[in-house]
Steps between C-alpha positions, in 0.01 A plus 500: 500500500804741572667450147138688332493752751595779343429783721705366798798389288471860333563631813806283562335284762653184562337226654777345717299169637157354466379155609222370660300823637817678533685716277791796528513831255739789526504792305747815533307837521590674169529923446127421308371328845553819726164723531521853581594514850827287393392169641395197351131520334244258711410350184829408375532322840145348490561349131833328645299329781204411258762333307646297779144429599380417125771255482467321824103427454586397169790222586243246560374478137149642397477841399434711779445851524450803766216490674572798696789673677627780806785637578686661798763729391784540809792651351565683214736336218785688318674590207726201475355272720455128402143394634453159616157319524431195674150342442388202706176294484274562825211237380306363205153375526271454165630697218590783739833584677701798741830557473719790707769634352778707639717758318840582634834629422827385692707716697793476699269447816274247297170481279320806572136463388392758276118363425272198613230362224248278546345278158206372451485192234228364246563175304345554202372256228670439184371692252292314204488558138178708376460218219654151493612378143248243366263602808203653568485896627 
């Protein structure tokens, strides 16, 4: 699912680790990223942890999309600074799922979390063809 998406990768996100209801994504905050008071715009920040998150609900197979999503911002990001998200599975029941994910960058005292975001999942259906060869509409 990461190799299509375009708009992450665009953005030079990189997805470090996925596996089963976990997965890793860092991106460096770019001159482009930084909003008028000279900090790292919310969305750039939200789009990295949506990312994390999309890939994470997705490592179990069916296509599965957002449901619904919040986020805390608690520090501001900066000009230079690589962006770490870490998204980890809470629970799964039906086609539904939440998933937190935390955004941090190191430091020479340790991760220092810049944003908490919680994801809600939907499993959706696979898709089916308006008209079958050879069948009947």
């Amino acid at each position: 699912m990461f190799d299509a998406d375009v708009a992450s990768r665009s953005l030079g996100i990189e997805l470090v680790q996925a596996g089963e209801g976990r997965a890793v994504a860092r991106m460096r905050i770019t001159e482009q990223m930084v909003n008028g008071h000279d900090i790292a715009h919310g969305g750039y920040v939200f789009l990295l942890a949506d990312t994390a998150f999309a890939c994470a609900c997705n490592s179990h197979g069916p296509v599965t999309v957002a449901a619904g999503a919040d986020i805390a911002f608690i520090a501001a990001g900066r000009l230079g600074d690589e962006l770490t998200a870490v998204a980890q599975e809470r629970t799964r029941y039906g086609r539904n799922g939440i998933y937190d994910v935390t955004v941090h960058r190191d430091t020479t005292d340790g991760p220092e979390v810049v944003a908490e975001f919680r994801g809600r999942s939907r499993t959706i259906a696979p898709t089916r063809p308006a008209h079958a060869p050879g069948g009947r509409s």
